[in-house]
TORPA-4810 file (N, C-alpha, C, O; in nm, 3 decimals):
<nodes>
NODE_1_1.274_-1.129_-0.028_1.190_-1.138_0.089_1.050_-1.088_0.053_1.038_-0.987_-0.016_X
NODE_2_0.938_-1.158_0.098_0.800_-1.125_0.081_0.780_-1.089_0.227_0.825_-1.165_0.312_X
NODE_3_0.704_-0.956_0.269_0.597_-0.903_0.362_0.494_-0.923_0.355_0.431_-0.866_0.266_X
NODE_4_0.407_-1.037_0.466_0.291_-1.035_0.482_0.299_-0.901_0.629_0.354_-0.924_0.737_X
NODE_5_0.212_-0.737_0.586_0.212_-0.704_0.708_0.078_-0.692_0.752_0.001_-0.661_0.662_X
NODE_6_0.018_-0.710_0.887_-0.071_-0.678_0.957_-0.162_-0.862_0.911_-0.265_-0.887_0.848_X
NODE_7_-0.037_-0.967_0.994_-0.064_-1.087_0.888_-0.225_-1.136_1.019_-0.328_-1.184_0.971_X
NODE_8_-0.215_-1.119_1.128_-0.334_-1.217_1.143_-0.267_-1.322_1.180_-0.149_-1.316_1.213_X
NODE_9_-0.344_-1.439_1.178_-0.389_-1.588_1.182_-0.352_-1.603_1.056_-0.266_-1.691_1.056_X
NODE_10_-0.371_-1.564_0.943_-0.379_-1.602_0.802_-0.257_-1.549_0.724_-0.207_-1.436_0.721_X
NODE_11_-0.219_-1.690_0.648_-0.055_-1.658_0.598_-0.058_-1.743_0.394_0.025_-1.810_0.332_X
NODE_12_-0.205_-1.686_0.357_-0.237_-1.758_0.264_-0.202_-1.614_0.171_-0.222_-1.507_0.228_X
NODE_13_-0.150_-1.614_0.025_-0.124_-1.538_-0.074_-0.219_-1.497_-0.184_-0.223_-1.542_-0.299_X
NODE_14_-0.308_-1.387_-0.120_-0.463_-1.379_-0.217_-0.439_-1.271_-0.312_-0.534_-1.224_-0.373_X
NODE_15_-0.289_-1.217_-0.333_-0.296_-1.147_-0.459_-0.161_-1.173_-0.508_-0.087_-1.149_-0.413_X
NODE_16_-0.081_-1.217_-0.626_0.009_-1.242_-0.670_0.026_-1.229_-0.802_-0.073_-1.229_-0.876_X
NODE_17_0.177_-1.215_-0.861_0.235_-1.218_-0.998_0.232_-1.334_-1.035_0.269_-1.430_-0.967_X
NODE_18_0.181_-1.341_-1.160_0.223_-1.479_-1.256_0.382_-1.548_-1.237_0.483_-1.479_-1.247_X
NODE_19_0.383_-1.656_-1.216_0.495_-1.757_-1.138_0.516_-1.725_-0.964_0.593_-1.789_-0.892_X
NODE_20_0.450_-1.641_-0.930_0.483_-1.569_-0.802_0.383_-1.676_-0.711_0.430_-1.682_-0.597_X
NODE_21_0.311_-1.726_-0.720_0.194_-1.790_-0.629_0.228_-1.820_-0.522_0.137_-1.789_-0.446_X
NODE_22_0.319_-1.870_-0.463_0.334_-1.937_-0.362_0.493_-1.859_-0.277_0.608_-1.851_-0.323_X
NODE_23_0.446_-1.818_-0.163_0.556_-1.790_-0.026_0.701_-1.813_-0.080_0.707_-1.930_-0.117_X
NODE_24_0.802_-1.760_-0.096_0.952_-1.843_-0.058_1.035_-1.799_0.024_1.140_-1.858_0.051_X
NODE_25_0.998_-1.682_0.079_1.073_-1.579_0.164_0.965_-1.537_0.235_0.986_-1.418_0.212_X
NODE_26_0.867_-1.535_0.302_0.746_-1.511_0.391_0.827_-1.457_0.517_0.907_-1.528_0.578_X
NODE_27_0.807_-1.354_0.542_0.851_-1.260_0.664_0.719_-1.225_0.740_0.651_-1.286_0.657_X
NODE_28_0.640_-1.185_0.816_0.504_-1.203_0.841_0.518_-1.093_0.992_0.585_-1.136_1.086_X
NODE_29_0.451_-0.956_1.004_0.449_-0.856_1.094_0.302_-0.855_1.123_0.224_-0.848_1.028_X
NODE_30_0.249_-0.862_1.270_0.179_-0.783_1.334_0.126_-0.750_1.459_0.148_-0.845_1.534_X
NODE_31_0.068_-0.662_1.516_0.082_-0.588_1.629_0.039_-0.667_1.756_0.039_-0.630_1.874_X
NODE_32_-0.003_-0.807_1.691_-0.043_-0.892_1.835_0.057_-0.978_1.834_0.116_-1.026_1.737_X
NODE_33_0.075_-0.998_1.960_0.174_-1.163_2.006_0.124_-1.264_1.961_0.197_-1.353_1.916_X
NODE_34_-0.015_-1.275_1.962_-0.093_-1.398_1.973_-0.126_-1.467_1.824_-0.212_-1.550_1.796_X
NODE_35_-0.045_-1.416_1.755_-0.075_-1.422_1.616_0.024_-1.561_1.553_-0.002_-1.647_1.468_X
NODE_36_0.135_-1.539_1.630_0.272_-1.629_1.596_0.321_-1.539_1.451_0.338_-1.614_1.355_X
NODE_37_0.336_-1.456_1.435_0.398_-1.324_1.382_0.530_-1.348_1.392_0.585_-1.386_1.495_X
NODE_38_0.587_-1.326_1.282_0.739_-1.342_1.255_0.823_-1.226_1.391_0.900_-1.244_1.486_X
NODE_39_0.760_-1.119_1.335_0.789_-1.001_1.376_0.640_-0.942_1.499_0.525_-0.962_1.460_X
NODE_40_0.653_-0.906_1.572_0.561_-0.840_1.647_0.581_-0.631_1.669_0.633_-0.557_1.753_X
NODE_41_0.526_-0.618_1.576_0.546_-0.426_1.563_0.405_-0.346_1.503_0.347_-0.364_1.396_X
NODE_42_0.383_-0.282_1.580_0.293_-0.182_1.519_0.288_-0.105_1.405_0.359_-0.004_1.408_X
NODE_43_0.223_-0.124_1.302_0.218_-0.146_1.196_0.214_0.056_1.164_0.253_0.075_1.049_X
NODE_44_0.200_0.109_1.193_0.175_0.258_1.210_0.293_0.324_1.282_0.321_0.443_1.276_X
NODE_45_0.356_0.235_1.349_0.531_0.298_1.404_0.638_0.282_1.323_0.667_0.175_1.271_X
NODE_46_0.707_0.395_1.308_0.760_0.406_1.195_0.931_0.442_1.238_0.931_0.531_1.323_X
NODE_47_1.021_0.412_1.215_1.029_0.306_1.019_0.983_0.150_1.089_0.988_0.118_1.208_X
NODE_48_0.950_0.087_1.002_0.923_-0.070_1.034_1.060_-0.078_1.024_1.139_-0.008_0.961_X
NODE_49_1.087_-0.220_1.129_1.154_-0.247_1.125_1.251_-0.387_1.002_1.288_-0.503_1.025_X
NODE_50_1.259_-0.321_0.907_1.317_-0.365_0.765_1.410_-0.307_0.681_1.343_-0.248_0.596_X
NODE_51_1.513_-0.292_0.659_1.626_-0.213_0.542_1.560_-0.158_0.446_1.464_-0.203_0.385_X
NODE_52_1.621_-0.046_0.432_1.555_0.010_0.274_1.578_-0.117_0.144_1.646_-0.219_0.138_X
NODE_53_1.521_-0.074_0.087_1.556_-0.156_-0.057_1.550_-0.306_-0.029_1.652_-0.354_-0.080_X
NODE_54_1.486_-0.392_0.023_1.512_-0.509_0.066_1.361_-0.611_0.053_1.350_-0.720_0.110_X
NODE_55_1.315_-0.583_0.016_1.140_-0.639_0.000_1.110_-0.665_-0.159_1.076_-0.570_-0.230_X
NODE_56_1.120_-0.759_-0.197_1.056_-0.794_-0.356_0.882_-0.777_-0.358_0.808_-0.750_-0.452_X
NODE_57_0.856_-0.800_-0.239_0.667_-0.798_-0.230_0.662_-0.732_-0.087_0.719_-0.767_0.016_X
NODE_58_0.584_-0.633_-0.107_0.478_-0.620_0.020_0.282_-0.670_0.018_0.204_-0.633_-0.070_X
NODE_59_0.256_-0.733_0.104_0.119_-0.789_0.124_0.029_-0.683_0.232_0.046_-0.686_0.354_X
NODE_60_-0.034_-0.623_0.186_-0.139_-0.604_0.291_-0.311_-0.596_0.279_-0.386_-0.510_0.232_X
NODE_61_-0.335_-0.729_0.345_-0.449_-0.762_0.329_-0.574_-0.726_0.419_-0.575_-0.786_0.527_X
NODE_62_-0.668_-0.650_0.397_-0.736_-0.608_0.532_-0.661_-0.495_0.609_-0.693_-0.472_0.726_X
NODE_63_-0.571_-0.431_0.553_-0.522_-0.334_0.656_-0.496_-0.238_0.621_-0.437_-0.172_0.707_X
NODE_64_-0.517_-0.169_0.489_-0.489_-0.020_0.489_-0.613_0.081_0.560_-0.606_0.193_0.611_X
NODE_65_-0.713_0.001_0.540_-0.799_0.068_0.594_-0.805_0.106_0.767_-0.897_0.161_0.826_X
NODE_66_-0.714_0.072_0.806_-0.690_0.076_0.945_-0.556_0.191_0.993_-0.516_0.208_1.108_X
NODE_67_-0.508_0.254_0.873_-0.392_0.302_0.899_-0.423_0.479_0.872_-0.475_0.508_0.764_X
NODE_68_-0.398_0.564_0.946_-0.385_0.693_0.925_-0.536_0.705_0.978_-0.582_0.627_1.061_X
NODE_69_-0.638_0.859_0.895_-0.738_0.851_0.922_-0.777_0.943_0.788_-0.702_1.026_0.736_X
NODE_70_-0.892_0.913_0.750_-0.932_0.984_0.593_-0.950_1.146_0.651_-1.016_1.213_0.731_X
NODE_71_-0.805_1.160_0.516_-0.829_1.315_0.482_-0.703_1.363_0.551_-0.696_1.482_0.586_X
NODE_72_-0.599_1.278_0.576_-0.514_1.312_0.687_-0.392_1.254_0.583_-0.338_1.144_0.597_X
NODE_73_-0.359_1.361_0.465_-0.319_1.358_0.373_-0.113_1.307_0.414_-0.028_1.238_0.359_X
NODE_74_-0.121_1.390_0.537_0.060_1.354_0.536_0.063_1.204_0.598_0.174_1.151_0.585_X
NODE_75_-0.041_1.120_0.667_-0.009_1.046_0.725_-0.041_0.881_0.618_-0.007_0.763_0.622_X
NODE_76_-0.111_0.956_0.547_-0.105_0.830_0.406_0.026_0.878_0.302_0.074_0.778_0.249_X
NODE_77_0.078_0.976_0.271_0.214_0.978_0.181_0.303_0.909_0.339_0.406_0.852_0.302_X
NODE_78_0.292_0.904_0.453_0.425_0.876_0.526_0.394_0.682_0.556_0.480_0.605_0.600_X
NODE_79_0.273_0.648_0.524_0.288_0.509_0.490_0.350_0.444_0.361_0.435_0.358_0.342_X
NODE_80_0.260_0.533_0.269_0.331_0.490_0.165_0.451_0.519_0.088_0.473_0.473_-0.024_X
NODE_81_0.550_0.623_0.173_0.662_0.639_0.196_0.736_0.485_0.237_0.799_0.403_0.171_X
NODE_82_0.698_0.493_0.366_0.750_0.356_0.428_0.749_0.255_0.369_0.843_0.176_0.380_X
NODE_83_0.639_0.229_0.289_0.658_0.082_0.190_0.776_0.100_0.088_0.862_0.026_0.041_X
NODE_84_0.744_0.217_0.078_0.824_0.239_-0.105_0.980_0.194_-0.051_1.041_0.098_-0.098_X
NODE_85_1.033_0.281_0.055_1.143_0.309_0.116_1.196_0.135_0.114_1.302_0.103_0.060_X
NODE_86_1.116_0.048_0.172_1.151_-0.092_0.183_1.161_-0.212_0.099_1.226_-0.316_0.108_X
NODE_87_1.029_-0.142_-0.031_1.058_-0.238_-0.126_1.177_-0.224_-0.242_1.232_-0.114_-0.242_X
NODE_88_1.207_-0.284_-0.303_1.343_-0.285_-0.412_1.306_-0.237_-0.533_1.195_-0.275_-0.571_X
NODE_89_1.385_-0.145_-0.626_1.326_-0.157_-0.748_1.276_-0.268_-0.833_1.326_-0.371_-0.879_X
NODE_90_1.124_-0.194_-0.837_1.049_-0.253_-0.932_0.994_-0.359_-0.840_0.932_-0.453_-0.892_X
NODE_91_1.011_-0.353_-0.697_0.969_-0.418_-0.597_0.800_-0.384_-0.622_0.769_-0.277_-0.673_X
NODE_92_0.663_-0.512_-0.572_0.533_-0.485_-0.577_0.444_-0.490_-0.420_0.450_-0.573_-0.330_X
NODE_93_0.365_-0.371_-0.434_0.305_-0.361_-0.332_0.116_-0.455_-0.356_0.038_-0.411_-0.441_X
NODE_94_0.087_-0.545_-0.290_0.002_-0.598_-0.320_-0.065_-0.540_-0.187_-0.014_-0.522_-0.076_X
NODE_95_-0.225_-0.509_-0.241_-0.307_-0.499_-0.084_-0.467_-0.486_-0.186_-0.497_-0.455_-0.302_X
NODE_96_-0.553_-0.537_-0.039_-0.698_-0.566_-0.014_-0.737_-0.491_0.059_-0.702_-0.499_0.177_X
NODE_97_-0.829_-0.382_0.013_-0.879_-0.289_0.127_-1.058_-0.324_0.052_-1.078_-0.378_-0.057_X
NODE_98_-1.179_-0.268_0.163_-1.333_-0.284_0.146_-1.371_-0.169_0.032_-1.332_-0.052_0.030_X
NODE_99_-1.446_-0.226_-0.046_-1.501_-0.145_-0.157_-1.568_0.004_-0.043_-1.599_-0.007_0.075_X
NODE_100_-1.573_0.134_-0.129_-1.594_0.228_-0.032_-1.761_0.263_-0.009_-1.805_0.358_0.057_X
NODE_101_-1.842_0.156_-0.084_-1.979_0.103_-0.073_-2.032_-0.018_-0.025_-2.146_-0.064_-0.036_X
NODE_102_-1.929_-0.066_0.031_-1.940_-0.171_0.083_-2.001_-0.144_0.262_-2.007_-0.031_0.311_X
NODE_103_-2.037_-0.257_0.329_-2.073_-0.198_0.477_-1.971_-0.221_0.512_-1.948_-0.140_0.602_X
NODE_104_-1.859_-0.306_0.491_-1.745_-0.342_0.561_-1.645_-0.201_0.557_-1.555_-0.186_0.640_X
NODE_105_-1.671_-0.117_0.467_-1.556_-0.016_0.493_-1.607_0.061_0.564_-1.538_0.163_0.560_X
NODE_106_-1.704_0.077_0.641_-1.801_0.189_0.726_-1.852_0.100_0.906_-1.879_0.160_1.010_X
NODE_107_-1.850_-0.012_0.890_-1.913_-0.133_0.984_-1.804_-0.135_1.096_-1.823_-0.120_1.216_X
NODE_108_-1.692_-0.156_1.034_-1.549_-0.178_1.127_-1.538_-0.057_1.219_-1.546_0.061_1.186_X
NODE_109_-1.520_-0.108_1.340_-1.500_0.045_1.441_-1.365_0.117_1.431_-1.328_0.229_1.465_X
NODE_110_-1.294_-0.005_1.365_-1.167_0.008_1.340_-1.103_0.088_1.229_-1.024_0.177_1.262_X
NODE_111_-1.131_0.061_1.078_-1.161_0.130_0.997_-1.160_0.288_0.980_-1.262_0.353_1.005_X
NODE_112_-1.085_0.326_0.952_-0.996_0.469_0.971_-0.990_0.566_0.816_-0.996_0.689_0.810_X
NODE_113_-0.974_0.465_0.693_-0.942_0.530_0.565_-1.031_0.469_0.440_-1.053_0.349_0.456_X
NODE_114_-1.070_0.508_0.354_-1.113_0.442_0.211_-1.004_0.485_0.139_-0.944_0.589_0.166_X
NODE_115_-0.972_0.401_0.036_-0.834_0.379_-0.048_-0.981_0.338_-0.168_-1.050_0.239_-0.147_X
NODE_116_-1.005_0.426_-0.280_-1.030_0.411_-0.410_-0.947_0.385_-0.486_-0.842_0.417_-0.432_X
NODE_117_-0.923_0.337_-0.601_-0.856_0.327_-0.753_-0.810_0.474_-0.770_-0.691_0.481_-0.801_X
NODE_118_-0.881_0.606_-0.757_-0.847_0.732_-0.822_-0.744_0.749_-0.704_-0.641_0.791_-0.756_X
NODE_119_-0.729_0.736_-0.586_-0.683_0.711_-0.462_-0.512_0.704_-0.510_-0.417_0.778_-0.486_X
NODE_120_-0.527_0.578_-0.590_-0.377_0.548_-0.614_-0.340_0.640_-0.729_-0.220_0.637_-0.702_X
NODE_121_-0.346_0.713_-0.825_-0.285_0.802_-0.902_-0.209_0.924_-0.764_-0.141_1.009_-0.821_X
NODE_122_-0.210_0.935_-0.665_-0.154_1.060_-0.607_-0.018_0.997_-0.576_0.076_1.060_-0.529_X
NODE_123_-0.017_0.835_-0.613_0.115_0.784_-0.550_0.229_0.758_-0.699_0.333_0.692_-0.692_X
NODE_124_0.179_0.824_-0.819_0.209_0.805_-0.915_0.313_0.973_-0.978_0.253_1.076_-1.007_X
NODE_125_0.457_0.963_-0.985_0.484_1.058_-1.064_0.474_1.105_-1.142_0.489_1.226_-1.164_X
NODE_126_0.437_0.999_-1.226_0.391_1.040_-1.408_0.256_1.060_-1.399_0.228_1.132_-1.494_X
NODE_127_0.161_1.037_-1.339_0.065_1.125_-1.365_0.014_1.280_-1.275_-0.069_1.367_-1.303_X
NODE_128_0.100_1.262_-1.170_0.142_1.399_-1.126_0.163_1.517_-1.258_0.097_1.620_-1.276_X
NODE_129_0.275_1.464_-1.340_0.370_1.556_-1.397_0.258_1.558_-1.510_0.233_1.675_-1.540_X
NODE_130_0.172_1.457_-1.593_0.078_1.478_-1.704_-0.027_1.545_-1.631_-0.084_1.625_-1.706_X
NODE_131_-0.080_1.544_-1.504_-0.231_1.655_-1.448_-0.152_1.760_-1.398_-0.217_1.862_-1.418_X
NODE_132_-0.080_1.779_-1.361_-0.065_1.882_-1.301_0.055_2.001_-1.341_0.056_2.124_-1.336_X
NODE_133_0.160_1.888_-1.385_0.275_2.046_-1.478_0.223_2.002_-1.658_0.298_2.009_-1.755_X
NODE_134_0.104_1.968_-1.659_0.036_2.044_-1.794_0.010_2.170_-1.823_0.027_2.260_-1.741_X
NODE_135_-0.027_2.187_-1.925_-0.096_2.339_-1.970_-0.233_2.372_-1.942_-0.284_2.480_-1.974_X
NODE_136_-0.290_2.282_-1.885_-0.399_2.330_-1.843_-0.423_2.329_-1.685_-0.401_2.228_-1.618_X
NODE_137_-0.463_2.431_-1.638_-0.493_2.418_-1.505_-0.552_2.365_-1.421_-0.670_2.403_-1.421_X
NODE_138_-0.520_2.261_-1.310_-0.614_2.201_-1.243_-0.654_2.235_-1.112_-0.587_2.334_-1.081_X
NODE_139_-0.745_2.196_-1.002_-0.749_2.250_-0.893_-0.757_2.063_-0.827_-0.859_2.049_-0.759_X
NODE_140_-0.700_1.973_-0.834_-0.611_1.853_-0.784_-0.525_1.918_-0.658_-0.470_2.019_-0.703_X
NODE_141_-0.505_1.908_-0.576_-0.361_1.910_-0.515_-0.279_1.842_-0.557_-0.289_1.731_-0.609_X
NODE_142_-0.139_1.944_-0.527_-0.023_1.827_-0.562_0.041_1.859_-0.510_0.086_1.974_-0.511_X
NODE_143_0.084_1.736_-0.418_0.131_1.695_-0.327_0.351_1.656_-0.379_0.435_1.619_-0.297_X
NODE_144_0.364_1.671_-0.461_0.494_1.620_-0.519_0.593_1.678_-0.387_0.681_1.609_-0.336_X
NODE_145_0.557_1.836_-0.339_0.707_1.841_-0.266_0.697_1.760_-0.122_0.805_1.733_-0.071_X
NODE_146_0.615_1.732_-0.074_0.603_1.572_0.030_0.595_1.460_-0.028_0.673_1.386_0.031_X
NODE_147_0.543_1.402_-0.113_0.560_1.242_-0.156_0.662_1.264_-0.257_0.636_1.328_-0.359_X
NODE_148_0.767_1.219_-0.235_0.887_1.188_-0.327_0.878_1.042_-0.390_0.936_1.018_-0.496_X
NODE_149_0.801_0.938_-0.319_0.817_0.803_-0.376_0.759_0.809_-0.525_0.705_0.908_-0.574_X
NODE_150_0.778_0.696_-0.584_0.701_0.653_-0.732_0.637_0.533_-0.725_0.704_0.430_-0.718_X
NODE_151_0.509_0.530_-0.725_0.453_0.357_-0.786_0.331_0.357_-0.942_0.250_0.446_-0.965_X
NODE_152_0.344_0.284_-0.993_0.310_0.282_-1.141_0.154_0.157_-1.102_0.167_0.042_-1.058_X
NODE_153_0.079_0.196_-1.122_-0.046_0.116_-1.071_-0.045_0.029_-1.168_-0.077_0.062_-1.282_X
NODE_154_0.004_-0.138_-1.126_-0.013_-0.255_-1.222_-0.106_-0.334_-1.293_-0.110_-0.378_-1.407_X
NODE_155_-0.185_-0.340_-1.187_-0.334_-0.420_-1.194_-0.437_-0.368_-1.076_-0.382_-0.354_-0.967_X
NODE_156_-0.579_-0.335_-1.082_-0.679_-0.336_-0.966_-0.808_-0.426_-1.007_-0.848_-0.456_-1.120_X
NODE_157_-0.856_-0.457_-0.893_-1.001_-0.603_-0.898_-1.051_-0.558_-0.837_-1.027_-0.490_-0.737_X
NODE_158_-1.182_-0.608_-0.917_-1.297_-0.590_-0.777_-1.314_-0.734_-0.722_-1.346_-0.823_-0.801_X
NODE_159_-1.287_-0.771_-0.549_-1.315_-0.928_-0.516_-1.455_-0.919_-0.469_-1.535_-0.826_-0.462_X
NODE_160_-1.462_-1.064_-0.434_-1.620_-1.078_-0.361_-1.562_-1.009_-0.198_-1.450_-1.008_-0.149_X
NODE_161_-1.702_-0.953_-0.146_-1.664_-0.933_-0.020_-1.735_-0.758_0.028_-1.763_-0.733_0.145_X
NODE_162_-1.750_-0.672_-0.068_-1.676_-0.664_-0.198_-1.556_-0.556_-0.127_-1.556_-0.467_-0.042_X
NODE_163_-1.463_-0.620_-0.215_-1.369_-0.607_-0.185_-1.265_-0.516_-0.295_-1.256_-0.581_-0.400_X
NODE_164_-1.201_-0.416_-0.302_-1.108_-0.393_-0.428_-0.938_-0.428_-0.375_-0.880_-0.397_-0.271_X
NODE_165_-0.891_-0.504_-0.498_-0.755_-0.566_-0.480_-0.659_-0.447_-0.605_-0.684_-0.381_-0.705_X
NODE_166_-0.544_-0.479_-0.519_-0.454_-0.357_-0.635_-0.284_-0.406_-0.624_-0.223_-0.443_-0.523_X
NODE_167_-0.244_-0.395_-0.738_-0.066_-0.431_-0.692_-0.035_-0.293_-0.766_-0.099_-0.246_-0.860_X
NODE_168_0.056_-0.249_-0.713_0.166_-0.117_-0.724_0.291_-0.173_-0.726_0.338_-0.254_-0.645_X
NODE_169_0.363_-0.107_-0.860_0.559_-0.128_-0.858_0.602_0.003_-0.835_0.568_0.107_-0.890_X
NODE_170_0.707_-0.025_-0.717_0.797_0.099_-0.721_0.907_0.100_-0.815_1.000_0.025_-0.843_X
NODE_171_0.847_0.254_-0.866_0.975_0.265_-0.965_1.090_0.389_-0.879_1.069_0.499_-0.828_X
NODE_172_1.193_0.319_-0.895_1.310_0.397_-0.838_1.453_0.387_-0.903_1.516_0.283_-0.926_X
NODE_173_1.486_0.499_-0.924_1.484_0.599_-0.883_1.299_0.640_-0.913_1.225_0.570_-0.982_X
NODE_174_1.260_0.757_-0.846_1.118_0.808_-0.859_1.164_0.918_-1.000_1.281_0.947_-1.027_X
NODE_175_1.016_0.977_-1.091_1.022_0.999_-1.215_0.996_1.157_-1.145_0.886_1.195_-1.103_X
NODE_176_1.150_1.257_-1.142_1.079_1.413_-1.130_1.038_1.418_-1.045_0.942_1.494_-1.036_X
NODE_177_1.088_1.333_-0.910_1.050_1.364_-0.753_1.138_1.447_-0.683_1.116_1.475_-0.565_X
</nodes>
């Protein structure tokens, strides 16, 4: 099963794995009726409604930036809890959020979080365990005894727009969670 969540009007696949291009399992969630949404649920109410372990792809395009609020550290590990929880091992999280210099990540009234590249190492065990149970001391937080998930950062882009694109695999079991 593929998750398009927070799909919109738009059910087109703008970040994908090699042979992966195209829909075959398209499941499609979001918080308006008017959308023709597989599923109609608020994307921030939690658990979504999906089985653990059951998602080969999650999509979210345009919407992390809308979720939690920057600096509001438990409520981004309890999203990305929720994905991890749903996708399958070695399952990929694909998403499009606004470059954090961009006007679009500041313009939107809506717009709640910036998600950087350095952003995604806090969702990473192994580099938890190399910055932080090293020998040298850091002043990082670490967050390990709340985020238990694992994702291994696959690929990140910069799109036009400007835009940064990123896919994440969950690795599970998680590494020393």
């Amino acid at each position: 099963m593929e998750l398009l969540l927070g799909c919109g009007h738009a059910r087109v696949k703008r970040l994908f794995a090699q042979g992966r291009e195209h829909w075959t399992d398209l499941v499609t969630l979001d918080m308006s009726p008017d959308v023709g949404a597989d599923i109609v649920h608020h994307l921030g109410s939690y658990p979504l409604p999906f089985p653990d372990d059951s998602a080969d792809e999650i999509h979210l395009y345009d919407v992390l930036e809308h979720l939690g609020t920057q600096g509001d550290w438990r409520g981004f590990f309890a999203d990305f809890t929720e994905f991890y929880r749903i996708l399958k091992p070695d399952g990929l999280l694909f998403a499009i959020v606004p470059q954090w210099d961009g006007v679009w990540a500041w313009a939107d009234p809506g717009h709640t979080r910036v998600i950087l590249p350095q952003t995604l190492t806090f969702l990473s065990q192994a580099h938890y365990a190399a910055e932080c149970g090293g020998p040298t001391p850091t002043n990082r937080t670490d967050y390990r005894r709340w985020w238990r998930g694992d994702f291994d950062l696959m690929f990140e882009t910069t799109l036009d727009g400007p835009c940064f694109g990123f896919v994440l695999q969950a690795v599970k079991p998680a590494r020393g969670a």
